[in-house]
C-alpha positions in Angstrom: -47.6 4.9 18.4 -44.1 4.3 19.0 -41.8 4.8 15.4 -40.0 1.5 14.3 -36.0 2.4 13.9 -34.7 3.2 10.7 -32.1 1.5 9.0 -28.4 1.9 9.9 -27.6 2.1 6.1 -23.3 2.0 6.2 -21.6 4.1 4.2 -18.2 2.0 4.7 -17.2 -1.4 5.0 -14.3 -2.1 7.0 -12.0 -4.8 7.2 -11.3 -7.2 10.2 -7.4 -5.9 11.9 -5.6 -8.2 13.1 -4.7 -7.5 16.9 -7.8 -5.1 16.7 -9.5 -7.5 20.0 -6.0 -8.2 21.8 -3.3 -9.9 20.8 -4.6 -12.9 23.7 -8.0 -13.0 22.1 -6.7 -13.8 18.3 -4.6 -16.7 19.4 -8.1 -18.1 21.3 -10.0 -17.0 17.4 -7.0 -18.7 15.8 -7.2 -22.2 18.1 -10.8 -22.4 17.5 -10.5 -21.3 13.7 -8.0 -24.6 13.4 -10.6 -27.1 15.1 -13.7 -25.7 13.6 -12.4 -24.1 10.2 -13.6 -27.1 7.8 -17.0 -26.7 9.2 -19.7 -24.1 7.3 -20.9 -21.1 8.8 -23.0 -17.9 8.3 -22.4 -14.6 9.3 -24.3 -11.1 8.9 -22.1 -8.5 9.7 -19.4 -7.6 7.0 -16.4 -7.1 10.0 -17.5 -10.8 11.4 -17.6 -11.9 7.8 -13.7 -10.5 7.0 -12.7 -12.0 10.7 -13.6 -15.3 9.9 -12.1 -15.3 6.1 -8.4 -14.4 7.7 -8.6 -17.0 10.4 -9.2 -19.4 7.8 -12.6 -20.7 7.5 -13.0 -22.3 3.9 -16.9 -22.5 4.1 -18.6 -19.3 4.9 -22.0 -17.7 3.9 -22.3 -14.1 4.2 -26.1 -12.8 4.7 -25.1 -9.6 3.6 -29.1 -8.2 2.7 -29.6 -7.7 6.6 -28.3 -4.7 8.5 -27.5 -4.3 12.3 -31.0 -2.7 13.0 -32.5 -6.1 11.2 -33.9 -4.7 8.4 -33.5 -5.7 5.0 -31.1 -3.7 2.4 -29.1 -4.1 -0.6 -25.6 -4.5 -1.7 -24.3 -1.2 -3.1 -21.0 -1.0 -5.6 -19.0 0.5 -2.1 -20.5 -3.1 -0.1 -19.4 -5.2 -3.3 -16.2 -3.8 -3.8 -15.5 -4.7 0.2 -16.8 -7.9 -0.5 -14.4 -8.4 -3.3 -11.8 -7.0 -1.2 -11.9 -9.1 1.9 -11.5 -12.5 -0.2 -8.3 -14.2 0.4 -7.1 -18.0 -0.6 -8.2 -21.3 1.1 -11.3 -20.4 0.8 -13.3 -23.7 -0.7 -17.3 -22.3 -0.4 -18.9 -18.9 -0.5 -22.1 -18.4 -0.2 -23.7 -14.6 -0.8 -27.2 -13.9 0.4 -28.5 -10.7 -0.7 -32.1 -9.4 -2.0 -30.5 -7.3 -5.1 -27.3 -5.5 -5.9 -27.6 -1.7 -6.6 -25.6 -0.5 -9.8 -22.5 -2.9 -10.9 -22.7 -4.9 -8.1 -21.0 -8.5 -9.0 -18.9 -6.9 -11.5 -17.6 -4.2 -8.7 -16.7 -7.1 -6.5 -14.7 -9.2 -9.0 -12.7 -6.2 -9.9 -11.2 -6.0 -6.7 -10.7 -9.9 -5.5 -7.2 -11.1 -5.7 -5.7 -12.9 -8.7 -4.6 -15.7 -6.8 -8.0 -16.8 -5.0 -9.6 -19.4 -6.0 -13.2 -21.0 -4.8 -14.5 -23.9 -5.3 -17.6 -23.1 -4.5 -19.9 -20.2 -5.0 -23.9 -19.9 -4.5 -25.8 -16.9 -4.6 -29.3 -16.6 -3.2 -31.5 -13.9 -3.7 -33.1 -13.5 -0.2 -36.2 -11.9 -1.6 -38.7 -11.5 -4.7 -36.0 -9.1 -6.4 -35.1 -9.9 -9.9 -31.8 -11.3 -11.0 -31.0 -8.2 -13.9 -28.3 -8.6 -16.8 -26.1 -6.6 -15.1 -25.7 -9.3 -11.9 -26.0 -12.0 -14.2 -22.8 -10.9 -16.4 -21.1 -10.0 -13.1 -21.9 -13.4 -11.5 -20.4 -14.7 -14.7 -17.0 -13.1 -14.6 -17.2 -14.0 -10.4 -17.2 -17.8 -11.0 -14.8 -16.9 -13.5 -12.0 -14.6 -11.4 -12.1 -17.4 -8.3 -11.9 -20.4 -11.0 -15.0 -21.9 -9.5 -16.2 -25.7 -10.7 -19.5 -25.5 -8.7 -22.4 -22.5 -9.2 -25.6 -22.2 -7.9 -27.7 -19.3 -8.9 -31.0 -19.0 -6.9 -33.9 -16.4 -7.3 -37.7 -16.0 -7.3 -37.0 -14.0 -11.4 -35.0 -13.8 -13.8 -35.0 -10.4 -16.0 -35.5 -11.2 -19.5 -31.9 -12.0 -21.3 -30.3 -12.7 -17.5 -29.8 -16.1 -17.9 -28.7 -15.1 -21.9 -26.6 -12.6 -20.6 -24.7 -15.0 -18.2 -24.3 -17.5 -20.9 -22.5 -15.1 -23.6 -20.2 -14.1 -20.8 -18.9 -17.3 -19.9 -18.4 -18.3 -23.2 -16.7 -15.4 -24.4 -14.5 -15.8 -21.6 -14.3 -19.2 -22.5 -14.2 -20.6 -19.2 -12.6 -23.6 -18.4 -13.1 -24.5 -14.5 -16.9 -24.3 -14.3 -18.4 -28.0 -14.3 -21.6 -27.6 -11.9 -24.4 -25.1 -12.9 -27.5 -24.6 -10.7 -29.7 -21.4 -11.8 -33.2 -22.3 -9.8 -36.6 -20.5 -9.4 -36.8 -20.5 -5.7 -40.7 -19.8 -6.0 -41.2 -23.8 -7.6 -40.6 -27.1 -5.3 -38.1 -29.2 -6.5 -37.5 -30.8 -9.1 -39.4 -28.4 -10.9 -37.0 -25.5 -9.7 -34.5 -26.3 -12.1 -33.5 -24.1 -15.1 -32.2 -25.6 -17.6 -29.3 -24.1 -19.7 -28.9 -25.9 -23.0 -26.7 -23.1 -24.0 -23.7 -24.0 -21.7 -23.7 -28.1 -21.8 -20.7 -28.5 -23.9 -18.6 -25.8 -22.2 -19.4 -28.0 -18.7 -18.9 -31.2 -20.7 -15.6 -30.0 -21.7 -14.7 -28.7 -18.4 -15.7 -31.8 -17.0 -13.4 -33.7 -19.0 -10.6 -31.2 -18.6 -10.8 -32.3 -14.8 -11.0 -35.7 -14.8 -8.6 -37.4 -13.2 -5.8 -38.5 -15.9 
């Protein structure tokens, strides 16, 4: 019986270089980042992932939970902080997919994005029947946050008890003011009945909302 291949588990995350595929073949990435850059795209390998983000594509989904070798795996504090890293303005949508984060996870990544970038946008889908635990849910809460964002969507087959608790208290002690959108779903339920409500956070949106209407 023939083995299947074991996982090429990184232990480093490294950034697109500039110049790094010829100076000839980044002017051809930057032409066809300029026709194609409003359109949305996924990517699974972190290097591709980076690439893109510098050349300027604003809507980009990162399938981060599966490795080279295809097999599934999760996002460690070293992958988050990458993550975090690799960030950069214009960026309008981001979309993680992931099947859990091992230790701080979120919190690790928003430590390390840049002050000044800001995203519209932001959905995280759990790509597997892994739990969302307090500690992702009070990171994904200072993510939206950090990047300012108006629109979140936070999918998953369960919730740990206090998650969804957890991610209230944080954005309210932060007092956020950007976030108007909230979407926290049970993947496992057809729609409509997928929907979570959160009581807990309508006047902060309804205030938010207000704050960005036009005047």
């Amino acid at each position: 019986m023939t083995e299947s291949p074991k996982p090429l588990i990184p232990d480093s995350y490294a950034l697109y270089v500039p110049g790094i595929l010829g100076d000839h073949e980044d002017e051809l990435l930057r032409q066809f980042a300029w026709m194609t850059r409003d359109s949305p795209c996924t990517v699974r390998s972190f290097t591709v992932f980076s690439m893109m983000l510098q050349f300027g594509f604003t809507q980009v989904t990162y399938a981060s939970h599966v490795l080279e070798s295809g097999h599934l795996y999760w996002i460690t504090d070293a992958h988050a902080e990458m993550i975090g890293r690799a960030l950069l303005p214009g960026l309008s949508y981001l979309g993680i997919l992931l099947t859990r984060c091992e230790g701080q996870g979120f919190q690790i990544m928003t430590a390390h994005i840049e002050e000044h970038v800001q995203i519209d946008e932001v959905l995280v889908k759990h790509e597997s029947g892994d739990e969302v635990t307090l500690t992702e849910a009070v990171g994904a809460a200072q993510l939206v946050t950090k990047v300012g964002a108006r629109s979140f969507h936070h999918w998953a087959a369960e919730f740990d008890p206090g998650a969804i608790e957890a991610f209230c208290d944080t954005l309210l002690v932060a007092d956020n003011r950007t976030l108007c959108e909230l979407d926290i779903c049970d993947i496992t339920k057809a729609e409509p009945d997928d929907r979570i409500e959160v009581p807990a956070l309508a006047g902060l949106l309804a205030r938010n909302r207000r704050l960005a209407a036009p005047r």
